[in-house]
C-alpha positions as CSV (number, residue, x, y, z in Angstrom):
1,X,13.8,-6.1,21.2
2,X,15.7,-3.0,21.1
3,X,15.2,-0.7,23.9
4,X,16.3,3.3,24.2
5,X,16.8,3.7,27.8
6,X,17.6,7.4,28.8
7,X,19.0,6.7,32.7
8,X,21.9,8.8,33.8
9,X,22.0,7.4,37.5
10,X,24.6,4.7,37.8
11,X,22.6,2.6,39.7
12,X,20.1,2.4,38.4
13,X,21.4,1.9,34.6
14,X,22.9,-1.0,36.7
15,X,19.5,-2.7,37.5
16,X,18.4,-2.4,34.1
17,X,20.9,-3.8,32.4
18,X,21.2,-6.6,34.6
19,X,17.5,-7.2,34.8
20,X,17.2,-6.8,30.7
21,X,20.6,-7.4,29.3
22,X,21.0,-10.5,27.3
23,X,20.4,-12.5,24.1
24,X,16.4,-11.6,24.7
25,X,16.9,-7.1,24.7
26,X,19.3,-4.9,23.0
27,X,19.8,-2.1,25.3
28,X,20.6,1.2,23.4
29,X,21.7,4.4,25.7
30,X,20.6,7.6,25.6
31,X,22.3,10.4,27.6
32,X,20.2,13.2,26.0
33,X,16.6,13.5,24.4
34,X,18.6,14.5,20.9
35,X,20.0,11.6,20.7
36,X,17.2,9.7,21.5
37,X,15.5,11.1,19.0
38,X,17.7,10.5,16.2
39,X,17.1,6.8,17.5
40,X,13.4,6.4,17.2
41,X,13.3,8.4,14.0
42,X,15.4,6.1,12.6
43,X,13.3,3.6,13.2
44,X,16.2,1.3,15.1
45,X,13.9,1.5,18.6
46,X,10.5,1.8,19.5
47,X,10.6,1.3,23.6
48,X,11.7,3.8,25.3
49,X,12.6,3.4,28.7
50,X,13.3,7.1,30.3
51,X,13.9,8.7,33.9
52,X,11.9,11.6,34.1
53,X,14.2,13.0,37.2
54,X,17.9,11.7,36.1
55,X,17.2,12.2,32.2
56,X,16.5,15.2,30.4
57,X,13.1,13.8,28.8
58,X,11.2,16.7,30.3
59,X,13.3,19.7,29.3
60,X,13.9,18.1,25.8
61,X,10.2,17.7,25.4
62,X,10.9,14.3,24.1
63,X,7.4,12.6,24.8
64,X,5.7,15.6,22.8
65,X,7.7,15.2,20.0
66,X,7.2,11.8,20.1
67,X,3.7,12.2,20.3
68,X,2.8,15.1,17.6
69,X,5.0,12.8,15.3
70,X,3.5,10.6,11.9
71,X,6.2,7.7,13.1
72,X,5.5,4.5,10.7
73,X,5.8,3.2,14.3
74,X,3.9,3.1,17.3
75,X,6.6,4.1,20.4
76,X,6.0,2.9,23.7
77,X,7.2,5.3,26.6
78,X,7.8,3.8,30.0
79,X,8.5,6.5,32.7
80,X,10.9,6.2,36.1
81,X,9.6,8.7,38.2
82,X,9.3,8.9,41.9
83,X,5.7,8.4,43.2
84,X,3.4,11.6,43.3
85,X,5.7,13.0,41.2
86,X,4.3,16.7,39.8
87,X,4.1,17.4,36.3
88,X,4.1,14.1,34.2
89,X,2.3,14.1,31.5
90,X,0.7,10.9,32.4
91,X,-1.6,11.5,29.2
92,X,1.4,11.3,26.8
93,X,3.3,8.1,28.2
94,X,2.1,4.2,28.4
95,X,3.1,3.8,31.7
96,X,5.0,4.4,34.7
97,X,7.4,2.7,37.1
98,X,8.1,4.2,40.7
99,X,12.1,4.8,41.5
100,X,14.4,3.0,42.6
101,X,14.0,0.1,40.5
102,X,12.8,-3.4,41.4
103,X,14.1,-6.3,39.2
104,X,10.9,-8.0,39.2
105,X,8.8,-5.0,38.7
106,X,10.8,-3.8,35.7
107,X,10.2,-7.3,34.1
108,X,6.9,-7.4,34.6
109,X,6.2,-3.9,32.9
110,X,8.5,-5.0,30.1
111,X,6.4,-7.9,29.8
112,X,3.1,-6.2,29.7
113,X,4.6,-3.4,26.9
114,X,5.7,-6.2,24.5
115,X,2.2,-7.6,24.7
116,X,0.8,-3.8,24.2
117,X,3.7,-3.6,21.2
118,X,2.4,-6.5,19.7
119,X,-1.4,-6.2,19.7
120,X,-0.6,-2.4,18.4
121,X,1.6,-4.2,15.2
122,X,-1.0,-6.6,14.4
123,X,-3.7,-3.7,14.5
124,X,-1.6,-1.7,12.3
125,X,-0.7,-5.0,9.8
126,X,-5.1,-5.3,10.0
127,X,-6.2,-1.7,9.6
128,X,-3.4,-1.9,6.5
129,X,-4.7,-5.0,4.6
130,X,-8.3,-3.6,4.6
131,X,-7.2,-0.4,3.4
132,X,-5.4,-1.9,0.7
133,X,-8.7,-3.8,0.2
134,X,-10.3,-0.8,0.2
135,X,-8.0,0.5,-3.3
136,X,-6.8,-2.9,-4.6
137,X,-8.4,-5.5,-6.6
138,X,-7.1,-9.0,-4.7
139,X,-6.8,-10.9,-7.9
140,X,-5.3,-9.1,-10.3
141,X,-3.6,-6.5,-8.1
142,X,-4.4,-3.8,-10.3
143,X,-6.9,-0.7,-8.6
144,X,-10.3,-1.3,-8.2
145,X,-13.0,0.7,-9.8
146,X,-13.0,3.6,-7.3
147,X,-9.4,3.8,-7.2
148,X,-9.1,4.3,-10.7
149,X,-11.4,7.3,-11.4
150,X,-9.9,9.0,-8.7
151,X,-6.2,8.5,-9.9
152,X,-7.4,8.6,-13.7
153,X,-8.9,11.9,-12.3
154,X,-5.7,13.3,-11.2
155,X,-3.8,11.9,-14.8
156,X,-6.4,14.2,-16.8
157,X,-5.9,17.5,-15.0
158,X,-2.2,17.0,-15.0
159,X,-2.4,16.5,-18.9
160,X,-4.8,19.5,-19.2
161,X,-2.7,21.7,-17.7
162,X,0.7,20.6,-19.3
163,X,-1.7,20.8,-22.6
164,X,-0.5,16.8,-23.3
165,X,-3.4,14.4,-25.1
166,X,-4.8,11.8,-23.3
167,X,-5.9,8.2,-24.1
168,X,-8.0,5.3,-22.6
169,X,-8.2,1.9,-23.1
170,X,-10.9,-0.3,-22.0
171,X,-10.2,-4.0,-23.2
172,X,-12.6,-6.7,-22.4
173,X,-11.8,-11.1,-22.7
174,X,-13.8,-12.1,-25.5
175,X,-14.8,-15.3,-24.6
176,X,-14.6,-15.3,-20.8
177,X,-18.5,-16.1,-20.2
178,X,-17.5,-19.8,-22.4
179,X,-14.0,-20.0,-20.3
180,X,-16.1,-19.8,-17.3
181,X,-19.2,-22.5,-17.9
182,X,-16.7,-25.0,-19.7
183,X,-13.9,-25.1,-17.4
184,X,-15.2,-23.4,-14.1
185,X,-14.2,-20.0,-12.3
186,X,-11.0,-21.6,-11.0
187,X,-9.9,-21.3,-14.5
188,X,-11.4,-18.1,-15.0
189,X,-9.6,-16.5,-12.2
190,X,-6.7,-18.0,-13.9
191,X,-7.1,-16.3,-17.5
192,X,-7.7,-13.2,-15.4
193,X,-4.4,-13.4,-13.7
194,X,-2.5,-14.0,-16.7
195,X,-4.2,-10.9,-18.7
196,X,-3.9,-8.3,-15.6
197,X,-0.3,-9.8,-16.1
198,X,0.4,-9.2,-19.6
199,X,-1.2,-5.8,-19.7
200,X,0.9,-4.8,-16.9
201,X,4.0,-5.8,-18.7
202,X,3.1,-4.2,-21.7
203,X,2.1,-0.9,-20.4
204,X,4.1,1.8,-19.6
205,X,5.6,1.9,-15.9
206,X,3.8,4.5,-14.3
207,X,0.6,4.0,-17.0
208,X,-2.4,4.1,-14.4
209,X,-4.3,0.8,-15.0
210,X,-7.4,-0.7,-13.6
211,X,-10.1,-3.7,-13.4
212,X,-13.1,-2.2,-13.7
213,X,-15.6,-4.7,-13.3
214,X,-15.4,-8.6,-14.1
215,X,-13.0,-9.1,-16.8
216,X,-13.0,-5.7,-18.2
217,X,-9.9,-3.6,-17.8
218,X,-9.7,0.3,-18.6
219,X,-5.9,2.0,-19.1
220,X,-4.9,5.9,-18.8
221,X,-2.5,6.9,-21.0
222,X,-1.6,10.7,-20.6
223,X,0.3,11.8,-23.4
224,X,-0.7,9.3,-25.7
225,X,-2.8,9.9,-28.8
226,X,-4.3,7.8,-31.8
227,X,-1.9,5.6,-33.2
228,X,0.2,4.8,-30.2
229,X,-2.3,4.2,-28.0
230,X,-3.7,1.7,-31.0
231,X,0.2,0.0,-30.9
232,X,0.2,-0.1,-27.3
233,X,-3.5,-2.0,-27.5
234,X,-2.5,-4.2,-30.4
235,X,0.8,-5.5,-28.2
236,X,-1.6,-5.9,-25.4
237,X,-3.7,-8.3,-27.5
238,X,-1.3,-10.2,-29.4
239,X,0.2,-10.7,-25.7
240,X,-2.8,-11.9,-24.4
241,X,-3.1,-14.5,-27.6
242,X,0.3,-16.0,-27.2
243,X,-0.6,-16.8,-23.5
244,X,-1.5,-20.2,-22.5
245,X,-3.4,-21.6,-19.8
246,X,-3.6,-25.2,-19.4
247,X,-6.5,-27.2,-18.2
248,X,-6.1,-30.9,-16.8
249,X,-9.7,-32.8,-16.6
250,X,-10.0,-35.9,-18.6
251,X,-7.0,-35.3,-20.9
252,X,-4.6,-31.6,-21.3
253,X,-6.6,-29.2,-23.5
254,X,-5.3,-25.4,-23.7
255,X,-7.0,-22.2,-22.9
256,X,-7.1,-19.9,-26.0
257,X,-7.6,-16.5,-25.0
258,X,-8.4,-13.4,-26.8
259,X,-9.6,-9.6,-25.9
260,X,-11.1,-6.8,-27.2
261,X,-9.7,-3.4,-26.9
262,X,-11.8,0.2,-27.5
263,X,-9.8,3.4,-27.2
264,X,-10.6,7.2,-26.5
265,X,-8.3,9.5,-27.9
266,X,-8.1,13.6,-26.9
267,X,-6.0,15.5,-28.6
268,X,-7.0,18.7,-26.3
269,X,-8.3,18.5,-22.8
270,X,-10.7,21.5,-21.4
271,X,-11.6,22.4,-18.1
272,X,-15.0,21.1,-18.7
273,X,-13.6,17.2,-20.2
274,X,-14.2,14.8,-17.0
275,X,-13.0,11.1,-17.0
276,X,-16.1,8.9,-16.7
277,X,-17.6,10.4,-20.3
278,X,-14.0,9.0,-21.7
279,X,-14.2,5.8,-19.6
280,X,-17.9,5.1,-21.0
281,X,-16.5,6.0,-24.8
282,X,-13.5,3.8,-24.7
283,X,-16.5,1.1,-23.6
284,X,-18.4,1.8,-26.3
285,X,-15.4,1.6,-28.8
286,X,-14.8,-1.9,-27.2
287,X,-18.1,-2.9,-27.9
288,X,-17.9,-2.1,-31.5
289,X,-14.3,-4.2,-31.6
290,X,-16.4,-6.9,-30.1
291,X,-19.1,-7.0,-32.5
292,X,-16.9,-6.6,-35.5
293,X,-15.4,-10.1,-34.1
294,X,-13.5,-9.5,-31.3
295,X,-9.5,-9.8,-31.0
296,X,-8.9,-6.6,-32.3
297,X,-8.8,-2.6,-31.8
298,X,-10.9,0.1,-32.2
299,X,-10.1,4.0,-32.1
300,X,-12.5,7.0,-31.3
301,X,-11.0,10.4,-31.6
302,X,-12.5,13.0,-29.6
């Protein structure tokens, strides 16, 4: 572990490093509260180690800037201070150790801040994954439901104001209810992996796409209108076609799959346009591609 010690008394720099130097700690000096700034901003330390007497961590108002920081990184502050020392801002640093130094107290407060350092990192890892949870669909990897509106949302206004057309796409597997009851939803999780997969790769980069509920899909495609939004649809489903899943029971049989696609297409966008009416168009135009036989496109301009 790399730790930013700001000790400018010789002796005791000398315990330090002789009760933390090694294989096990990097130890990283820091005459002045500038440069141990620079350090933790950089990300290259997150334990600081400082004397609040020797160093000039109170007149560089280090720990405050530390503090009213948005660090990716939570930064433990261990103080040296004298006991009964006046003005530390006890509120603002982890903990303290009384000067002069004792080996064995130092590595016992060491000890107890990598524990503190570690719970905090598996916290932040926790509080991360659920709200990615919270925006991400596990399976396919594409945003969820709630996700999409929001960002689809943003995508509209943008092209409103630039005056740009908009399109969306809803597509929907054809025969994903029949995948499901022959071959079970192992192989339906499957066929949904491998569609989320080829619309991704046939979509535009920065394209905002979404699952919005079982295997129904819905794409934003600001500055796209009629015809190209049909191409891009008609690549998505001949993409989906040539994909093949295989299925091993009694003997090899392949998974044929095949989607629908429905598209809304504005050619000018108004204050008053919102997305949902759009999303729920696109839907209905999928429905119609469906009941016309599914594996195919079909366009409503609006």
């Amino acid at each position: 572990m790399n730790i930013l010690v700001m000790e400018n008394d010789p002796k005791e720099w000398a315990v330090i490093q002789q009760t933390l130097g090694g294989k096990k700690h990097t130890l990283i000096p820091a005459p002045t509260g500038e440069q141990a700034w620079e350090y933790i901003q950089s990300g290259e330390a997150r334990f600081v180690i400082a004397n609040w007497q020797t160093s000039d961590v109170k007149t560089s108002n280090l720990i405050s800037r530390v503090r009213a920081s948005t660090l990716s990184q939570f930064v433990y502050i261990l103080l040296i201070t004298p006991k009964n020392e006046e003005g530390v801002p006890l509120h603002q640093i982890d903990d303290t150790i009384p000067s002069p130094l004792k080996p064995d107290d130092l590595k016992n407060r060491v000890m107890i801040a990598e524990r503190i350092m570690s719970l905090t990192s598996s916290l932040s890892e926790a509080r991360q994954q659920l709200e990615n949870r919270a925006v991400f669909d596990e399976l396919t990897g594409f945003i969820n439901r709630a996700a999409f509106l929001r960002q689809a949302a943003g995508e509209l206004e943008r092209s409103r104001r630039a005056s740009l057309p908009l399109s969306l796409i809803a597509f929907d597997i054809d025969n994903f209810k029949a995948i499901n009851d022959s071959y079970g939803g192992e192989i339906g999780d499957a066929v949904l992996k491998v569609v989320s997969q080829v619309i991704r790769e046939k979509s535009r980069p920065y394209d905002c796409i979404g699952r919005w509920s079982g295997d129904e899909f819905v794409v934003a495609l600001p500055g796209v209108i009629g015809a190209d939004a049909e191409k891009i649809s008609e690549r998505i489903i001949a993409g989906v076609r040539g994909a093949r899943i295989e299925v091993k029971k009694d003997a090899p049989l392949t998974v044929n799959v095949k989607i629908s696609a429905g598209i809304a297409s504005l050619s000018r966008i108004t204050t008053s346009t919102e997305m949902e009416p759009i999303i729920q168009q696109a839907r209905q135009a999928m429905t119609r591609a469906k009941e016309a036989g599914g594996n195919q496109v079909f366009l409503i301009y609006s």
